[in-house]
Backbone as a chain_set.jsonl record, in Angstrom:
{"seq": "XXXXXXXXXXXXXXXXXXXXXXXXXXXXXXXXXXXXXXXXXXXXXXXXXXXXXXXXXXXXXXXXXXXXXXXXXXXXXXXXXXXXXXXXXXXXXXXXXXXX", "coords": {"N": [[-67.035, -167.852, -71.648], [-63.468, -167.142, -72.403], [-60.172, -167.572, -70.515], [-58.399, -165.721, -71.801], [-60.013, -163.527, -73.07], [-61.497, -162.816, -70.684], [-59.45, -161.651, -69.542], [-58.452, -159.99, -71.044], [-60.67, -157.696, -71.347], [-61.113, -157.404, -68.54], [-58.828, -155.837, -68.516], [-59.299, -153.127, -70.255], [-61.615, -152.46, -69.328], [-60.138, -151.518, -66.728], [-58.516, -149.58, -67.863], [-60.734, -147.541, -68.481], [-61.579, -146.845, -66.217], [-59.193, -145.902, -64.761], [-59.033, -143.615, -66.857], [-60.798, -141.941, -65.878], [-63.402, -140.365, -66.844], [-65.894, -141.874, -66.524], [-69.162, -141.439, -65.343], [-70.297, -141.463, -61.984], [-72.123, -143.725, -61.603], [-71.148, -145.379, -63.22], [-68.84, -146.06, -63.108], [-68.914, -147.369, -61.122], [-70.153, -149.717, -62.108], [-68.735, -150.505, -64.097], [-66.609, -151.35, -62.056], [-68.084, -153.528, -60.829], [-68.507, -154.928, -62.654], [-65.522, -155.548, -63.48], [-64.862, -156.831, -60.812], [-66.342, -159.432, -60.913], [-64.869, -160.582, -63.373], [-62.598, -160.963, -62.483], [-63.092, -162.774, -60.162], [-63.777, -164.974, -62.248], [-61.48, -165.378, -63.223], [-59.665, -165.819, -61.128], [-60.528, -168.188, -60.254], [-60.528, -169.935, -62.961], [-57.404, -170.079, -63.087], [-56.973, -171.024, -61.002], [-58.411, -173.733, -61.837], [-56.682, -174.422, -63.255], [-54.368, -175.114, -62.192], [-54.545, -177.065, -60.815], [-54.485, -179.206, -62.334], [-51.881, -179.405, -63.535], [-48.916, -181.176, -63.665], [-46.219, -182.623, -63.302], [-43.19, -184.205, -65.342], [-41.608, -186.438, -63.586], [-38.204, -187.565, -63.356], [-36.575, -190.786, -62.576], [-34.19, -192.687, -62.24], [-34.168, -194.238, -64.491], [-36.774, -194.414, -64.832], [-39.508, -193.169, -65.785], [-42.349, -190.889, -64.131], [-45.457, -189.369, -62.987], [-45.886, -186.393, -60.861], [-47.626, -184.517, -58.284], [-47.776, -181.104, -59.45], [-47.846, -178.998, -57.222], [-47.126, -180.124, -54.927], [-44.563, -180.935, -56.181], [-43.189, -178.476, -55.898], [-42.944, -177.532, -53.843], [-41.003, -179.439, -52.252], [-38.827, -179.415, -54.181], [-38.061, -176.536, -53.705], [-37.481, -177.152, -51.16], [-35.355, -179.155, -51.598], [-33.412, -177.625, -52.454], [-32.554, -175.892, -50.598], [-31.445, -177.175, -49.153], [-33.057, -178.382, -47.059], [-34.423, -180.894, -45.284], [-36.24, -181.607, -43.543], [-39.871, -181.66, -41.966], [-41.777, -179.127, -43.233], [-42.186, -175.857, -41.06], [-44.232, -174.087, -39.375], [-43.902, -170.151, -39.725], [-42.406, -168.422, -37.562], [-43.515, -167.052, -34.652], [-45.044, -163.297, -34.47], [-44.06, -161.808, -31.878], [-41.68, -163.608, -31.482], [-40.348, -162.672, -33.114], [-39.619, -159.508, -32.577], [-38.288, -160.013, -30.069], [-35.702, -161.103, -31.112], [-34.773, -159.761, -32.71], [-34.259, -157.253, -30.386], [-31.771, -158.497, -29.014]], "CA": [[-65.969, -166.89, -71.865], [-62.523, -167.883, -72.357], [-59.44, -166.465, -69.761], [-57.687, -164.627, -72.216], [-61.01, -162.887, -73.104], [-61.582, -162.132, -69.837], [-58.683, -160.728, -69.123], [-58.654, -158.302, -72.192], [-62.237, -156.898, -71.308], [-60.898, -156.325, -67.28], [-57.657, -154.069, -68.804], [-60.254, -152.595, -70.503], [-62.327, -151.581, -67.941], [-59.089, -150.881, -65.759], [-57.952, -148.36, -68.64], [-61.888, -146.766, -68.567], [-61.753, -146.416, -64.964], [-58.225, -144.828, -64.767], [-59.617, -142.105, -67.194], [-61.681, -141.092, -64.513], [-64.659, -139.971, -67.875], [-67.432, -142.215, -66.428], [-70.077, -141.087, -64.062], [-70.271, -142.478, -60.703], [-72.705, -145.145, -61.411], [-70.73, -145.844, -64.759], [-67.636, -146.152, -62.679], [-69.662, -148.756, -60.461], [-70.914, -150.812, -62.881], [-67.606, -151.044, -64.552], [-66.189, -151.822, -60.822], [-68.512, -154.546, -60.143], [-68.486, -156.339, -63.635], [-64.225, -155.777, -63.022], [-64.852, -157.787, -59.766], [-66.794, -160.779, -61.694], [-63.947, -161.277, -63.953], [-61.084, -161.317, -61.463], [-63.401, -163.915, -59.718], [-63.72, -165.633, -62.963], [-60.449, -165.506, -63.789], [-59.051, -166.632, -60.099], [-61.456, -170.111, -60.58], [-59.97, -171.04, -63.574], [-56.181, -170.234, -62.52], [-57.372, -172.604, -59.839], [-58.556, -175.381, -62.182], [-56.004, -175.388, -64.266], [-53.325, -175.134, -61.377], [-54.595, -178.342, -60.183], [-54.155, -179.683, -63.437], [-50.778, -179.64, -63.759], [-48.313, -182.389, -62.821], [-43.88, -182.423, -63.562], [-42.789, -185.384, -65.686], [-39.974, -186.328, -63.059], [-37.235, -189.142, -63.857], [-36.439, -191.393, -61.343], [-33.822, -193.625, -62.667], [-35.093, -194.778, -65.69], [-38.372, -194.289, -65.04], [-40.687, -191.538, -65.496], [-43.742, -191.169, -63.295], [-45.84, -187.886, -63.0], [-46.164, -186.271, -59.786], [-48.334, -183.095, -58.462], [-46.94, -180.164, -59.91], [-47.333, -178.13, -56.124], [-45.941, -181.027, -54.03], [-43.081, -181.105, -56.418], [-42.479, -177.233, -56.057], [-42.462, -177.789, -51.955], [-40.274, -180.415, -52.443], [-37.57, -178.823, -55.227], [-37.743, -175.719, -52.774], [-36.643, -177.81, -49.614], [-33.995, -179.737, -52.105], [-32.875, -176.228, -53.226], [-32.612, -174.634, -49.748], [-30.712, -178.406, -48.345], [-33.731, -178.734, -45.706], [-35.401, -182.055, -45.684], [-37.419, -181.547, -42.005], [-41.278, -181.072, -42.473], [-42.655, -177.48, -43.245], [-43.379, -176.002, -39.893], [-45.136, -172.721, -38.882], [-43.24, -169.351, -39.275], [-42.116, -167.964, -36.049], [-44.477, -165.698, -34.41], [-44.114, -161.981, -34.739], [-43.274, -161.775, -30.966], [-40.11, -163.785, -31.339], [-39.266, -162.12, -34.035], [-39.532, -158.479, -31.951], [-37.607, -160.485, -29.399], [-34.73, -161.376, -31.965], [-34.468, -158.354, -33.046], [-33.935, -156.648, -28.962], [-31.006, -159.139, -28.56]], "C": [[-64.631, -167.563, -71.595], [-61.331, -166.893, -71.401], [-59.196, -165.58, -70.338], [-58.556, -163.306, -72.861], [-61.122, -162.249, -71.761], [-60.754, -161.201, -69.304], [-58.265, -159.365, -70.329], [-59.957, -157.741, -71.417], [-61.925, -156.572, -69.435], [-59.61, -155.429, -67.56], [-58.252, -152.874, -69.443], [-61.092, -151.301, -69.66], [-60.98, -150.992, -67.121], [-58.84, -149.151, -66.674], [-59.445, -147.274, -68.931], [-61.787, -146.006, -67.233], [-60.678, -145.319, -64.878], [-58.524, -143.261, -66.076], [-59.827, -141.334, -67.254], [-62.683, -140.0, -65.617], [-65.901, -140.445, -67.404], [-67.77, -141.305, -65.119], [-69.919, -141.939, -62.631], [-70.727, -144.066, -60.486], [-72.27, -145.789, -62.647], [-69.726, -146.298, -64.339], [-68.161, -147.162, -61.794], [-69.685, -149.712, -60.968], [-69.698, -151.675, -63.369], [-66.561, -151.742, -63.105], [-66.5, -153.017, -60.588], [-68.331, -155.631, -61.172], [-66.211, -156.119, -63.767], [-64.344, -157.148, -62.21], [-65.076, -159.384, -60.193], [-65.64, -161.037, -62.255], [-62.735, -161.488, -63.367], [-61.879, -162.709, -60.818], [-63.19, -164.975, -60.447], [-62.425, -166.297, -63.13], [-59.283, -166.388, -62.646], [-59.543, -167.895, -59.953], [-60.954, -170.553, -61.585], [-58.608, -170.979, -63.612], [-56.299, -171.588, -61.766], [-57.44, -173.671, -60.355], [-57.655, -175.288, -62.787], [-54.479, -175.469, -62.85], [-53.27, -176.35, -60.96], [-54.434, -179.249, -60.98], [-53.217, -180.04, -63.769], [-49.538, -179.988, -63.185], [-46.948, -181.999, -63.925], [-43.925, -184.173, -63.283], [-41.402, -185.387, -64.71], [-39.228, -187.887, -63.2], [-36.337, -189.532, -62.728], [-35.464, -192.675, -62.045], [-33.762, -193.664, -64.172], [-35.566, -194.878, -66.446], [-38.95, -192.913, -64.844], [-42.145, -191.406, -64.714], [-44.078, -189.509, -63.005], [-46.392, -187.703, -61.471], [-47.193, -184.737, -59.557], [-47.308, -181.967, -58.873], [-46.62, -178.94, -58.175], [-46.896, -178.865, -55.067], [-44.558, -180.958, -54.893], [-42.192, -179.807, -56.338], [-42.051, -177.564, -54.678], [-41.536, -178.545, -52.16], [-38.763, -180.025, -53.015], [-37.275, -177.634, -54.076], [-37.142, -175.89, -51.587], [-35.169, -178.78, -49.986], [-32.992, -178.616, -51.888], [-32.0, -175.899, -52.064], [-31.348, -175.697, -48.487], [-31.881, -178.827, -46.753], [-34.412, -179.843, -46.094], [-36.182, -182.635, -44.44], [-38.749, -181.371, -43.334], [-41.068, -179.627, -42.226], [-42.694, -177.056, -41.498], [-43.381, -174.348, -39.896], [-44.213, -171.654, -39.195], [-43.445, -168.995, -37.553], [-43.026, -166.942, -35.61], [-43.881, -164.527, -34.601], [-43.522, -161.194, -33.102], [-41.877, -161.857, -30.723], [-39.617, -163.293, -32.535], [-38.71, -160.433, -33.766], [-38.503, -158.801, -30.906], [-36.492, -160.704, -29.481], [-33.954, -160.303, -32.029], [-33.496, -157.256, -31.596], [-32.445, -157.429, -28.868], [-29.444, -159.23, -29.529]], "O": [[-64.546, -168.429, -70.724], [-61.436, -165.667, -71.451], [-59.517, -164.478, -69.893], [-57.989, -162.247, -73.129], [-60.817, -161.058, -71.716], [-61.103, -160.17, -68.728], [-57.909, -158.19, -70.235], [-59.452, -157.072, -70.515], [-62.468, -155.569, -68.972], [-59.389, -154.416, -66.896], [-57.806, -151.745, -69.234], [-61.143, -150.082, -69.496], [-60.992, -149.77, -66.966], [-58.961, -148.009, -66.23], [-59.244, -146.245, -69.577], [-61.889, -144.782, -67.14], [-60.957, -144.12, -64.899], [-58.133, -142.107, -65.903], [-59.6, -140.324, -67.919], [-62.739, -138.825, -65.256], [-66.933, -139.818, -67.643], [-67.074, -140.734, -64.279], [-69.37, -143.035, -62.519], [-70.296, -145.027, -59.849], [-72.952, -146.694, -63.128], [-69.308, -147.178, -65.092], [-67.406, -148.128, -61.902], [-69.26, -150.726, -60.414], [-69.518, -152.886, -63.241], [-65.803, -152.675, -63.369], [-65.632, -153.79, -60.184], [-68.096, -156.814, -60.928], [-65.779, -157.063, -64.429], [-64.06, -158.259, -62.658], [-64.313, -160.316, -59.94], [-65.077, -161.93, -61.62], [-61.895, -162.241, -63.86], [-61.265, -163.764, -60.976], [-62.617, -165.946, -59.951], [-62.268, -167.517, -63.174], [-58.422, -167.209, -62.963], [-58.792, -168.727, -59.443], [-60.739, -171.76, -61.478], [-58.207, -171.94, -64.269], [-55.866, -172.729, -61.922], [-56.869, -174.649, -59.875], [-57.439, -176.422, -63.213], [-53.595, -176.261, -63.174], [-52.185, -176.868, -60.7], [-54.194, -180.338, -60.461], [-53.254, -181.089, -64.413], [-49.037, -179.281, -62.311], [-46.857, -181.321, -64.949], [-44.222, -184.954, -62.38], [-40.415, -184.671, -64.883], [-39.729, -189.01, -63.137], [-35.561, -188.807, -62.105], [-36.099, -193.673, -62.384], [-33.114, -192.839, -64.817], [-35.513, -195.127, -67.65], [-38.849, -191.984, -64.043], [-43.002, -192.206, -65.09], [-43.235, -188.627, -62.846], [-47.118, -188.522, -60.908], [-47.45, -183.992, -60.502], [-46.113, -182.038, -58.585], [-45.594, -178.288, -57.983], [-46.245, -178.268, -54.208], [-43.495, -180.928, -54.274], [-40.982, -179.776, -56.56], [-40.881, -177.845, -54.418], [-40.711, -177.672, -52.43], [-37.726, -180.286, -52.405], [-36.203, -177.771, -53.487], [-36.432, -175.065, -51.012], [-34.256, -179.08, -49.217], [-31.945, -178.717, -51.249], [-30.82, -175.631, -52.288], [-30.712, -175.296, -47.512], [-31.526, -179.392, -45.718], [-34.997, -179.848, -47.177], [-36.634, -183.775, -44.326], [-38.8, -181.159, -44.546], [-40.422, -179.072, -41.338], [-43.185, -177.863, -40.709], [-42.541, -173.611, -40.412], [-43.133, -172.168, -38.903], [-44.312, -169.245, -36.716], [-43.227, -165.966, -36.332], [-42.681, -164.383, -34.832], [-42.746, -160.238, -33.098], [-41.087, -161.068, -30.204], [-38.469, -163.531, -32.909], [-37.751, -159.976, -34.388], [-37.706, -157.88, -30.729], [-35.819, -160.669, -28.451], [-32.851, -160.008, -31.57], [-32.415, -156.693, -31.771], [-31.685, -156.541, -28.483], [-28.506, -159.918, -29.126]]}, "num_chains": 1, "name": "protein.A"}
């Protein structure tokens, strides 16, 4: 089955369900084979996500890099931060913030 198949045949079902015409175990069935194709459909998001790399130009030269290191990356250009990533703040100090 191909994505864009799959994803016609779960709006499908979405637009059966909202209805609200099937039976209980008709409204199941269509529930559970829903579920399969969101699974389906989140596995090959996945492969192709990993798939895809940003021609970036360096000079020059062109060299292909990961496409979700280069979003982290453009996002920390963007924002002028060039520390590592680190943790959000707990939600303590942020109740703490807030009091002060």
């Amino acid at each position: 089955m191909k994505f864009e198949e799959a994803m016609e045949r779960l709006e499908k079902i979405t637009e059966e369900l909202e209805q609200g015409n099937l039976s209980l175990d008709g409204a199941l069935a269509k529930f559970e084979e829903g579920m399969k194709l969101i699974s389906f459909c989140e596995k090959r998001l996945d492969e192709v996500e990993k798939k895809i790399q940003v021609l970036i130009k360096e000079g020059e030269k062109f060299r292909l890099k990961d496409w979700a290191k280069e979003r982290i990356t453009g996002e920390r250009e963007k924002s002028g931060k060039t520390e590592s990533l680190k943790k959000p703040p707990s939600s303590d100090s942020l109740f703490r913030n807030e009091e002060n």
